[in-house]
Gaussian input, Z-matrix of N, CA and C with variables (Angstrom, degrees):
# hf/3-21g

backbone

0 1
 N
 C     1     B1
 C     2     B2     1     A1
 N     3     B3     2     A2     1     D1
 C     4     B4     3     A3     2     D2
 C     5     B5     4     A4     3     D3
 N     6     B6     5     A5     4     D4
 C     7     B7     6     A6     5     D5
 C     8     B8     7     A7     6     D6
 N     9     B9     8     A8     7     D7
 C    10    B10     9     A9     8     D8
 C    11    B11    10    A10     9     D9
 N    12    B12    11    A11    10    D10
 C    13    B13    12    A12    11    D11
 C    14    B14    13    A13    12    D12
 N    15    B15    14    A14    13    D13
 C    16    B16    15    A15    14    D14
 C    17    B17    16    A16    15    D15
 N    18    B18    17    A17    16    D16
 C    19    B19    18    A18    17    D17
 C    20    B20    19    A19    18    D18
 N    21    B21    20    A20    19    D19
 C    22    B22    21    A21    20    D20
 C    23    B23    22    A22    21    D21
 N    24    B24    23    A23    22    D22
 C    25    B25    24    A24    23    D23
 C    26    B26    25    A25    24    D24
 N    27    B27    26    A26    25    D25
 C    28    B28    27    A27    26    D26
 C    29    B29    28    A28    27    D27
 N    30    B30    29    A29    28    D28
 C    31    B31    30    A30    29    D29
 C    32    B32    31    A31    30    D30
 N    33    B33    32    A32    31    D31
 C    34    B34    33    A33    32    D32
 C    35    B35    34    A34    33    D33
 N    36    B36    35    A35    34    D34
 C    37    B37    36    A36    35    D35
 C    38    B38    37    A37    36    D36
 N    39    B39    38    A38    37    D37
 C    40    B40    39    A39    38    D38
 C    41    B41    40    A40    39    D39
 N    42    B42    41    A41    40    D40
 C    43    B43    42    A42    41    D41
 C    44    B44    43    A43    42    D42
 N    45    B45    44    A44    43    D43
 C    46    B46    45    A45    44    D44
 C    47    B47    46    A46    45    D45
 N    48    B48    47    A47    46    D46
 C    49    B49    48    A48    47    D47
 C    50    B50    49    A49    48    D48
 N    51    B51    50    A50    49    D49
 C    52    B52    51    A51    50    D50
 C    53    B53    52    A52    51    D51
 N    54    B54    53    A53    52    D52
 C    55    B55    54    A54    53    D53
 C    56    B56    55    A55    54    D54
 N    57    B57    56    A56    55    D55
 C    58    B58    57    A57    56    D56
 C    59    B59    58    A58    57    D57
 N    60    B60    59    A59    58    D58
 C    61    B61    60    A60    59    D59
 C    62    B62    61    A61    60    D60
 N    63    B63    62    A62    61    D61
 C    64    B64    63    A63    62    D62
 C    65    B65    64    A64    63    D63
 N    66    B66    65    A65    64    D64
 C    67    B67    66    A66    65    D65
 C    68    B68    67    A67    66    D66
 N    69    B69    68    A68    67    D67
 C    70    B70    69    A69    68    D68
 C    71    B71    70    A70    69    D69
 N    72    B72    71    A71    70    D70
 C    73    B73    72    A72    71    D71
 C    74    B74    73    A73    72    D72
 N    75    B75    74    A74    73    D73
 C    76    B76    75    A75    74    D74
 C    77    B77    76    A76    75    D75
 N    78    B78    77    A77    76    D76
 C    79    B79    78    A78    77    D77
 C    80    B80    79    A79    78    D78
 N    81    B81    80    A80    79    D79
 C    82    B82    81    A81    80    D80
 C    83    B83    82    A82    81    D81
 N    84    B84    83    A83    82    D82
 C    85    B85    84    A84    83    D83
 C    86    B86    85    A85    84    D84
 N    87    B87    86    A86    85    D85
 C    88    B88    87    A87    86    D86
 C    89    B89    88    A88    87    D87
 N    90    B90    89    A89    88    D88
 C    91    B91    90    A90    89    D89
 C    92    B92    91    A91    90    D90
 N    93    B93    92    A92    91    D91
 C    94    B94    93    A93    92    D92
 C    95    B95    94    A94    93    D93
 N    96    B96    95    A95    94    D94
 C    97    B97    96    A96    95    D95
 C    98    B98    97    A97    96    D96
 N    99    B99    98    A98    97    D97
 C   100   B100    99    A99    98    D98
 C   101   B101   100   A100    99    D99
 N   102   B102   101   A101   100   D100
 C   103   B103   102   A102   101   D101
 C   104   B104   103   A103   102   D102
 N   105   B105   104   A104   103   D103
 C   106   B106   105   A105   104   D104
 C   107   B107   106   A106   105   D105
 N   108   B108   107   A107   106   D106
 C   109   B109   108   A108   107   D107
 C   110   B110   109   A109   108   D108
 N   111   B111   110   A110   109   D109
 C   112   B112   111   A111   110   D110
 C   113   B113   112   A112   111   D111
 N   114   B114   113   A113   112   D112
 C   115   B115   114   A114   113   D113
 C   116   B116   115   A115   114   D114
 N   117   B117   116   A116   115   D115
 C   118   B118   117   A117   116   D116
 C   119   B119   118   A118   117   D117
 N   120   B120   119   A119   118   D118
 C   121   B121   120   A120   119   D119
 C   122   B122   121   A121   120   D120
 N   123   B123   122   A122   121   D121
 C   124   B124   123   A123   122   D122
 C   125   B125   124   A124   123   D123
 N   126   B126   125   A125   124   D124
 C   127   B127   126   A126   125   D125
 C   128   B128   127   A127   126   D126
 N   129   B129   128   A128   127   D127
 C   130   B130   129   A129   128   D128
 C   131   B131   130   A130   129   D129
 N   132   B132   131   A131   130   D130
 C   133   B133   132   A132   131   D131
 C   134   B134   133   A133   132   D132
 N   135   B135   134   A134   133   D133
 C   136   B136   135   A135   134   D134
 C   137   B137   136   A136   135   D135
 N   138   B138   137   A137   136   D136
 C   139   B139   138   A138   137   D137
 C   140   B140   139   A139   138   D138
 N   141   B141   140   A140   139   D139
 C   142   B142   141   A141   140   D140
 C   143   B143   142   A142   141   D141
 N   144   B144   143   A143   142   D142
 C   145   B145   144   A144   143   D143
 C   146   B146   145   A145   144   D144
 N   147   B147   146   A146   145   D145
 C   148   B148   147   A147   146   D146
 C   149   B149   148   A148   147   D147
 N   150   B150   149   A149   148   D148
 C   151   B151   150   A150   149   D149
 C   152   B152   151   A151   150   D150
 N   153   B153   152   A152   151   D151
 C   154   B154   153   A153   152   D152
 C   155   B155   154   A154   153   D153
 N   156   B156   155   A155   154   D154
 C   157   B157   156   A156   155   D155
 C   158   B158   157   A157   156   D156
 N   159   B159   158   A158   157   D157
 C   160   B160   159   A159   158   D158
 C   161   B161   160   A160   159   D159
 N   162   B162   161   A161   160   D160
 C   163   B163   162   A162   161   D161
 C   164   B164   163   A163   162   D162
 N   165   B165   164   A164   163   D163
 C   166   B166   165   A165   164   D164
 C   167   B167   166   A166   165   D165
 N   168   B168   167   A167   166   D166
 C   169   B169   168   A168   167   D167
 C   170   B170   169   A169   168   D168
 N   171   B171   170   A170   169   D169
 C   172   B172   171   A171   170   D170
 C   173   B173   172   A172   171   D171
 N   174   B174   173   A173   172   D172
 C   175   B175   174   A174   173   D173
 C   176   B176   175   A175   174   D174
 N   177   B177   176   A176   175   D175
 C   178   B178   177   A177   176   D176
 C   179   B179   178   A178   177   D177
 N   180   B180   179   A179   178   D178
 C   181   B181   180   A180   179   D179
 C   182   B182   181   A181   180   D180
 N   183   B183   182   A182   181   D181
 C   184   B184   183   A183   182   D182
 C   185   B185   184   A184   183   D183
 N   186   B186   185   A185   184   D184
 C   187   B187   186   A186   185   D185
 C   188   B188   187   A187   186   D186
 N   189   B189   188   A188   187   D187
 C   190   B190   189   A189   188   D188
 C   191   B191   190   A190   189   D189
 N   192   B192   191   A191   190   D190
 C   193   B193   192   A192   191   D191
 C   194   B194   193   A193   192   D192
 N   195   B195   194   A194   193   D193
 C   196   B196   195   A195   194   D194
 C   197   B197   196   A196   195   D195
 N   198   B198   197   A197   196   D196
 C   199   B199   198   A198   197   D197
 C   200   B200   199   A199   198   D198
 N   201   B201   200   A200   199   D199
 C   202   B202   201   A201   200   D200
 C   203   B203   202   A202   201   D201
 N   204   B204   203   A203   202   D202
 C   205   B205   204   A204   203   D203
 C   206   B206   205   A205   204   D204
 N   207   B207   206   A206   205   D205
 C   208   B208   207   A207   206   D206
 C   209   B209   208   A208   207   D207
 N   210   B210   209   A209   208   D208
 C   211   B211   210   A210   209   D209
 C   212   B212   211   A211   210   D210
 N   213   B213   212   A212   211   D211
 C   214   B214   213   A213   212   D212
 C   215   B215   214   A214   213   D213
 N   216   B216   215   A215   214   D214
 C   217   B217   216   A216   215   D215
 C   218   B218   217   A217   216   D216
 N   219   B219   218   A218   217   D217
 C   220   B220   219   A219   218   D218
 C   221   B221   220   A220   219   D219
 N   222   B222   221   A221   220   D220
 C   223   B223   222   A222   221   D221
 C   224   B224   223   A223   222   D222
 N   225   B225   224   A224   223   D223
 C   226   B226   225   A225   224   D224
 C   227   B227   226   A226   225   D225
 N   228   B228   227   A227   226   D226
 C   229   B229   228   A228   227   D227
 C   230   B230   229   A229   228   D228
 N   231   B231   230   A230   229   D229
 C   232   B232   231   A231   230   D230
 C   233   B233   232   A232   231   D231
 N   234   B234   233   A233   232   D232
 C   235   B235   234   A234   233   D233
 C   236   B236   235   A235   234   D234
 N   237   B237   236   A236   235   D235
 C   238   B238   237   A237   236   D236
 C   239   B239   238   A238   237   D237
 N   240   B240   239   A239   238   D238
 C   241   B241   240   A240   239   D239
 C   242   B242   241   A241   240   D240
 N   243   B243   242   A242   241   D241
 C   244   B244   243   A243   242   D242
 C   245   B245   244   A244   243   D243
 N   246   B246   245   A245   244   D244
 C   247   B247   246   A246   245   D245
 C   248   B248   247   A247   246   D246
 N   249   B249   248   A248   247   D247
 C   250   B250   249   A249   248   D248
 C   251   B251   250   A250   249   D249
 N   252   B252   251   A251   250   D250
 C   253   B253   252   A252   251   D251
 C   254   B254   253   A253   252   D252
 N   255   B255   254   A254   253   D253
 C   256   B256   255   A255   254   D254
 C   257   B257   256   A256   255   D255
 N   258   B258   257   A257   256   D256
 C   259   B259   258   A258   257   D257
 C   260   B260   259   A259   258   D258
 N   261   B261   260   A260   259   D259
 C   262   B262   261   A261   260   D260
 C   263   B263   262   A262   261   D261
 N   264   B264   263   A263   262   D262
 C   265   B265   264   A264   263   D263
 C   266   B266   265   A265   264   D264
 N   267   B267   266   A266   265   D265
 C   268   B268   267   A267   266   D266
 C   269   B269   268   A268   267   D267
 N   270   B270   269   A269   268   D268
 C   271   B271   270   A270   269   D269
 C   272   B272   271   A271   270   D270
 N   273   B273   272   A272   271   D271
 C   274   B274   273   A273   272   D272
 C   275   B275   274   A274   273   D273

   B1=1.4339
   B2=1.5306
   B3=1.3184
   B4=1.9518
   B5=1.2714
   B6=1.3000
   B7=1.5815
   B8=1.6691
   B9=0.8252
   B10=1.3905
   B11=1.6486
   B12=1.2314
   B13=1.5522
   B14=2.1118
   B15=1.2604
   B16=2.0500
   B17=1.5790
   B18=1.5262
   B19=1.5547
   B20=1.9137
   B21=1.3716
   B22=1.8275
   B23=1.7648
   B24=1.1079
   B25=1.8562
   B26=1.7203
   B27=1.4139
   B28=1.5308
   B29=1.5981
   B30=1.5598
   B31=1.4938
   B32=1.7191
   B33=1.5792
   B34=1.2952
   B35=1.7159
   B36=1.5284
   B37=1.0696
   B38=1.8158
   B39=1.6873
   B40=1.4859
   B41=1.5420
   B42=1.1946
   B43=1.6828
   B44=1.7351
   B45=0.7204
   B46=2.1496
   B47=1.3614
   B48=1.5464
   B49=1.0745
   B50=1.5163
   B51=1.8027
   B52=1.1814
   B53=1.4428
   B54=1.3019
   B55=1.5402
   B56=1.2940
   B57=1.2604
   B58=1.7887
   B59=1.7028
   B60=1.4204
   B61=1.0799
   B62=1.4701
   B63=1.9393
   B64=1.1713
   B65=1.6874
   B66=1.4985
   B67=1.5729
   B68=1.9205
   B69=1.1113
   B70=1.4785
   B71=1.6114
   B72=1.2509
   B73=1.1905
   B74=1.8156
   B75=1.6053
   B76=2.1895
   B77=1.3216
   B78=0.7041
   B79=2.1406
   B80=1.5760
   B81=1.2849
   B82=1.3622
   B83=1.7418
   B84=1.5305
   B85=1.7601
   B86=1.5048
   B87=1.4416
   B88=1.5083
   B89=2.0120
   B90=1.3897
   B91=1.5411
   B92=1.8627
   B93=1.3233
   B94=1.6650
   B95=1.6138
   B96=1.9417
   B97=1.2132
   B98=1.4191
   B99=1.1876
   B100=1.5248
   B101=1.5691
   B102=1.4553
   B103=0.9313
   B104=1.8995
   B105=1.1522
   B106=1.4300
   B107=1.5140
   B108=1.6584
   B109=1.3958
   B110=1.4126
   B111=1.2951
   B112=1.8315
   B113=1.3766
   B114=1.7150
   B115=1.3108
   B116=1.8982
   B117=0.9752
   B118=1.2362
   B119=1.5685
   B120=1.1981
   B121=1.9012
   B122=1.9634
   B123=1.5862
   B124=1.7542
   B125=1.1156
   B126=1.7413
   B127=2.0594
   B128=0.2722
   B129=1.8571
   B130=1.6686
   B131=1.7469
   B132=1.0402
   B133=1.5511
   B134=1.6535
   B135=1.3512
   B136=1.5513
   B137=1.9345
   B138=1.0383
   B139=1.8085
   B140=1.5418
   B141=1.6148
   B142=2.0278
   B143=1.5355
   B144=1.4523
   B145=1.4967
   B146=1.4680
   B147=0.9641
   B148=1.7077
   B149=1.3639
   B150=1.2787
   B151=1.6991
   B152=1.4056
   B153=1.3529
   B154=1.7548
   B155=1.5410
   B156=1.1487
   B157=1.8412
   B158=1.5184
   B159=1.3738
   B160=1.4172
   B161=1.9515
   B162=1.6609
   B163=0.8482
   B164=1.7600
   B165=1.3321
   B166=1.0388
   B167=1.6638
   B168=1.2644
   B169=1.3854
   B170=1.8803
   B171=1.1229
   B172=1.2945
   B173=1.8458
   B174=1.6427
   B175=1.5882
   B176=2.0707
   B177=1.3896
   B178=1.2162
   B179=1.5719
   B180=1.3557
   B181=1.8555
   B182=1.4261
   B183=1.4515
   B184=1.7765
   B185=1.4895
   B186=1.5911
   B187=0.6329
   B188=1.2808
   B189=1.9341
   B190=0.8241
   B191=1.2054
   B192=1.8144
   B193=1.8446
   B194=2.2821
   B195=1.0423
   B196=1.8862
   B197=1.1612
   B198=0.9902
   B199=1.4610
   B200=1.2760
   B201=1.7185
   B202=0.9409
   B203=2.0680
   B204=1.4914
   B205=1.7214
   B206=1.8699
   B207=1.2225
   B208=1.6269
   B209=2.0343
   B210=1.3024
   B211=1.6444
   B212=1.7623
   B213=1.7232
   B214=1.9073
   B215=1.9150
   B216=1.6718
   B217=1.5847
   B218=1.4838
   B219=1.2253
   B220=1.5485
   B221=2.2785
   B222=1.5546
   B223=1.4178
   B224=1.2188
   B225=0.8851
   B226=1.9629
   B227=1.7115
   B228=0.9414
   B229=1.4432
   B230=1.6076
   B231=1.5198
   B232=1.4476
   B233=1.8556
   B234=1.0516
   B235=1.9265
   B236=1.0502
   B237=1.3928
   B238=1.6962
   B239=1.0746
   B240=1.2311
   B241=2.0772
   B242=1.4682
   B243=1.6593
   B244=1.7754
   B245=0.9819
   B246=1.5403
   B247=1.1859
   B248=1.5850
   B249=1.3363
   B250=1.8868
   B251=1.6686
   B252=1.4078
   B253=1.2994
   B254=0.9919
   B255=1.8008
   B256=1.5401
   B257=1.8339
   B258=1.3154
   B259=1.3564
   B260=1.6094
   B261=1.7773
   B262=1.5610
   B263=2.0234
   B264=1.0935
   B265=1.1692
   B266=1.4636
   B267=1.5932
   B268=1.5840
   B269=2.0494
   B270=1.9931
   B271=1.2707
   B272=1.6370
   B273=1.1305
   B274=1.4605
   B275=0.9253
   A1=110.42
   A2=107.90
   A3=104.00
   A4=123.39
   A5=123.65
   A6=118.97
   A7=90.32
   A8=138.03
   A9=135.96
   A10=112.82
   A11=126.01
   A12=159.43
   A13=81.73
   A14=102.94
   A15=121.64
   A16=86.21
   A17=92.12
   A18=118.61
   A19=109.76
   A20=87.88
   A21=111.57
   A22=91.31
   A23=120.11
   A24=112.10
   A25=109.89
   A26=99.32
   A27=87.10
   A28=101.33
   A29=122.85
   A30=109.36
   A31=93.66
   A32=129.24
   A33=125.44
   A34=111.26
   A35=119.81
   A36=134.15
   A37=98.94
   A38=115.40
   A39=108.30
   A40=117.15
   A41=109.79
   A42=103.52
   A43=85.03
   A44=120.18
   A45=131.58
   A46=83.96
   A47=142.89
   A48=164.18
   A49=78.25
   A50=126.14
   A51=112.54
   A52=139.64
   A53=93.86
   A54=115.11
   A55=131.69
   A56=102.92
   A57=110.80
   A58=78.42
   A59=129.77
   A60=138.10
   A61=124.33
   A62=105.24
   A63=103.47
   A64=80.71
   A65=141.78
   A66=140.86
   A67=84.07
   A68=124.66
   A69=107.20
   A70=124.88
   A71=104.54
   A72=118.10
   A73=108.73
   A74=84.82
   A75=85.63
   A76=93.95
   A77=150.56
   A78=136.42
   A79=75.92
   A80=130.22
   A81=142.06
   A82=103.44
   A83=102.03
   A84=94.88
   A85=95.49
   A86=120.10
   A87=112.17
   A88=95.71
   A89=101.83
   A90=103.40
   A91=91.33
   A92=127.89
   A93=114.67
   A94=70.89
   A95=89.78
   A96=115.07
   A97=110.17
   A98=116.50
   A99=113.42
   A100=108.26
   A101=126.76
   A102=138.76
   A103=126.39
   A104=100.35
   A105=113.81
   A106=145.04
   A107=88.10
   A108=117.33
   A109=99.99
   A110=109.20
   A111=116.78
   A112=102.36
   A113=116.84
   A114=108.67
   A115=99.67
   A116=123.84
   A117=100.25
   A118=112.14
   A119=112.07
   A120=109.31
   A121=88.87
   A122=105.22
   A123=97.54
   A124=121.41
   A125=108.98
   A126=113.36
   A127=149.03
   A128=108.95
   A129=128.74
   A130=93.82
   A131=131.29
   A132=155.56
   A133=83.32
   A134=125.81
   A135=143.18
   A136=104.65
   A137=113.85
   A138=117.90
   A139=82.39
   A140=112.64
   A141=97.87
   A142=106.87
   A143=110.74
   A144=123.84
   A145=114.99
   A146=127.48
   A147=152.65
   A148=79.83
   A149=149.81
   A150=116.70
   A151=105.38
   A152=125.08
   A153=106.81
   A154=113.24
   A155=101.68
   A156=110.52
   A157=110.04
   A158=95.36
   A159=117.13
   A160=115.35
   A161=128.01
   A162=126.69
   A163=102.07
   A164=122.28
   A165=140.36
   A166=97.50
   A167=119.99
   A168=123.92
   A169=97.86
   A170=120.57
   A171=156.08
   A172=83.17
   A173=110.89
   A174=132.08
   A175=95.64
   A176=113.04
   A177=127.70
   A178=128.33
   A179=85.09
   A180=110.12
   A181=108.68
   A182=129.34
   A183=134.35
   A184=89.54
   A185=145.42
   A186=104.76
   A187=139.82
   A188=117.85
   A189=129.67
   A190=146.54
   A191=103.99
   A192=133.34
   A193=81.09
   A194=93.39
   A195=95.27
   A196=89.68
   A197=136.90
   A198=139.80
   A199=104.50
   A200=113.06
   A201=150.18
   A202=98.14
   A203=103.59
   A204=106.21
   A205=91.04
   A206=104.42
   A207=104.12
   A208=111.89
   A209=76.50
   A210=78.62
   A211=138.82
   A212=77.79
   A213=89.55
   A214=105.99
   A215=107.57
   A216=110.88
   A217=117.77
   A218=135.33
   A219=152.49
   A220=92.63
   A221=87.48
   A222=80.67
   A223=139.86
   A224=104.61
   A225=112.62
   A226=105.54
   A227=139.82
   A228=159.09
   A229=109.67
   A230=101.06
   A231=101.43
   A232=106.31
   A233=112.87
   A234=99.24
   A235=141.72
   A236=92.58
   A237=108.00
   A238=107.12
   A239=135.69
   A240=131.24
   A241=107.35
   A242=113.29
   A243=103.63
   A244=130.65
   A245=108.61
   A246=118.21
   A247=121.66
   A248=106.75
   A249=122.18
   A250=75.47
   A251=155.71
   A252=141.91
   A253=94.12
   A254=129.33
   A255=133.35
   A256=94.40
   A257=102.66
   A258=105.60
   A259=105.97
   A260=109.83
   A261=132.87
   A262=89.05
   A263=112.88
   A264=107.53
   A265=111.43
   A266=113.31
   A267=120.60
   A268=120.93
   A269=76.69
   A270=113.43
   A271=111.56
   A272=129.83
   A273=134.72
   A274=131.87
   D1=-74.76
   D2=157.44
   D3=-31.01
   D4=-64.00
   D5=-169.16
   D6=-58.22
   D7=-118.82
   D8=-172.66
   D9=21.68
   D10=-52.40
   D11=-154.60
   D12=-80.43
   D13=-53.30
   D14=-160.83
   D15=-57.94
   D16=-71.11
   D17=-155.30
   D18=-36.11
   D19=-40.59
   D20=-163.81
   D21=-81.87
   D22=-38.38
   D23=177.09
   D24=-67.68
   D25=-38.48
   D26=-168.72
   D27=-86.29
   D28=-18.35
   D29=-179.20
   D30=-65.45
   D31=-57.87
   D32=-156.88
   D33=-66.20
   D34=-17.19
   D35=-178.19
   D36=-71.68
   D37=-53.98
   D38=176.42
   D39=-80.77
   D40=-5.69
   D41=173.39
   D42=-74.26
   D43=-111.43
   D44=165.82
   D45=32.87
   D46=-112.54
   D47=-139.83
   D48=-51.15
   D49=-86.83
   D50=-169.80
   D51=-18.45
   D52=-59.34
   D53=159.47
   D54=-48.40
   D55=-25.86
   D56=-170.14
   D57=-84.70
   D58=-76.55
   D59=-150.83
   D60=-46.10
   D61=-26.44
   D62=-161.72
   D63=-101.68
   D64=-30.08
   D65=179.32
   D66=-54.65
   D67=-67.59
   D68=-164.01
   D69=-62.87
   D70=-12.49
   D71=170.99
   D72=-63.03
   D73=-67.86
   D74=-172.74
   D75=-57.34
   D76=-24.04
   D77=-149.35
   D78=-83.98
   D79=-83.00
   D80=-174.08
   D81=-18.91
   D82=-60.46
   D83=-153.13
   D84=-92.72
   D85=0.42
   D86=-165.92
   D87=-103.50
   D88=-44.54
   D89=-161.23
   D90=-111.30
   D91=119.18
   D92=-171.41
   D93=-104.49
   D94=160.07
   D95=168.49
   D96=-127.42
   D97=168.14
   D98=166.76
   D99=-66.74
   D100=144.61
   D101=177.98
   D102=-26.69
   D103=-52.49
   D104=141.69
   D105=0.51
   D106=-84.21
   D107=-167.03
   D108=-93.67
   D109=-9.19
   D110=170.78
   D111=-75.27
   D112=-65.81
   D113=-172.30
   D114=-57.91
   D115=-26.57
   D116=-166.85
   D117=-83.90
   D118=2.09
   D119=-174.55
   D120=-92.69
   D121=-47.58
   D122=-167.85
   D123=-76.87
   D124=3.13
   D125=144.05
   D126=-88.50
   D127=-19.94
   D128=157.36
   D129=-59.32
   D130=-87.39
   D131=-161.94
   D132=-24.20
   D133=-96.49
   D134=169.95
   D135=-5.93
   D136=-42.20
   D137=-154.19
   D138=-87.95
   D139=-42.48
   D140=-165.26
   D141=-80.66
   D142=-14.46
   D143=170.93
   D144=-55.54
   D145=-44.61
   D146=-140.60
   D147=-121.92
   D148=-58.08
   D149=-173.46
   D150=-91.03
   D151=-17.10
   D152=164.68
   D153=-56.75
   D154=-53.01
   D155=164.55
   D156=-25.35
   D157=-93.85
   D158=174.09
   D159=-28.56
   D160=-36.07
   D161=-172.33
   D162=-91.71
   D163=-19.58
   D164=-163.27
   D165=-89.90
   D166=-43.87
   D167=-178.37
   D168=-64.34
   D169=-63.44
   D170=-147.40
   D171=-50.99
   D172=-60.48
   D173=-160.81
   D174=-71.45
   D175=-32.07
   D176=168.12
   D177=-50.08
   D178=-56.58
   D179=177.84
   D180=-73.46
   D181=-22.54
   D182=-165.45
   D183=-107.07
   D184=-11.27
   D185=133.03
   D186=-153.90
   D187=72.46
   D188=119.01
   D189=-37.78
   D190=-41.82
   D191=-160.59
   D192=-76.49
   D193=-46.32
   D194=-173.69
   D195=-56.25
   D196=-79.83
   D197=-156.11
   D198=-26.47
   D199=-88.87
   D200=-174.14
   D201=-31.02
   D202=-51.17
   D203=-172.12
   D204=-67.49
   D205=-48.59
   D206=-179.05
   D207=-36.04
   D208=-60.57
   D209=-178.43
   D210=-72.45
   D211=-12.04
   D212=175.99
   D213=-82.30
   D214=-27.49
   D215=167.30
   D216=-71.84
   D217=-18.14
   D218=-175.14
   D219=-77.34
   D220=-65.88
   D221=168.50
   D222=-56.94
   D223=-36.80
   D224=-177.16
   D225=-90.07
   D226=-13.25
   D227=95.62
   D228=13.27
   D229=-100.74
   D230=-175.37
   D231=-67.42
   D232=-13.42
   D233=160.11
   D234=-72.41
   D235=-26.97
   D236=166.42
   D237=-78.74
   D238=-77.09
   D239=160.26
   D240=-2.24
   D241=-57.70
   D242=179.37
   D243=-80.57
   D244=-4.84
   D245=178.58
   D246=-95.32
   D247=-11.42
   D248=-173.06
   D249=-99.69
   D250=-43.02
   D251=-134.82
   D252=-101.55
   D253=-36.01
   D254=178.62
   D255=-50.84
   D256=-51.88
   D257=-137.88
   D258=-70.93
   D259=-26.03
   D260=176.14
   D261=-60.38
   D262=-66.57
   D263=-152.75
   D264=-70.99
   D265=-12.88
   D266=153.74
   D267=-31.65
   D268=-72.41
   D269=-170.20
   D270=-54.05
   D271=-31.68
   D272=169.30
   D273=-68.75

């Protein structure tokens, strides 16, 4: 169920980059700038790259951390269950 959930972030994560790469590409070969205003579009372009990333990692990690809390309550969960069922089948 997750991997599926992985698989689909990192395909939409390399379409993104693709996309960024090939949009900075045409602006470049379609509209020229003075040397300048070039470096200054592929640092602008580069900086919103690197915090989609960065926000994309960020949305990744929150929820992993769920997961991960999801599954530490699942455990302590079914221990207590074996542990009230130990204790039934004591008691009988």
């Amino acid at each position: 169920m997750f991997d599926n959930d992985e698989d689909n972030l990192a395909n939409n994560i390399g379409w993104f980059v693709a996309g960024a790469v090939v949009g900075m590409t045409a602006a470049l070969l379609l509209a020229p700038q003075s040397g300048k205003k070039t470096r200054k579009i592929i640092a602008d372009k580069t900086q919103q790259g690197k915090e989609a990333v960065a926000d994309t990692g960020k949305e990744v990690y929150d929820r992993s951390k769920e997961m991960i809390d999801q599954g530490r309550q699942l455990v302590e969960d079914a221990a207590d269950l074996f542990d009230r069922g130990r204790k039934m089948v004591r008691g009988l």
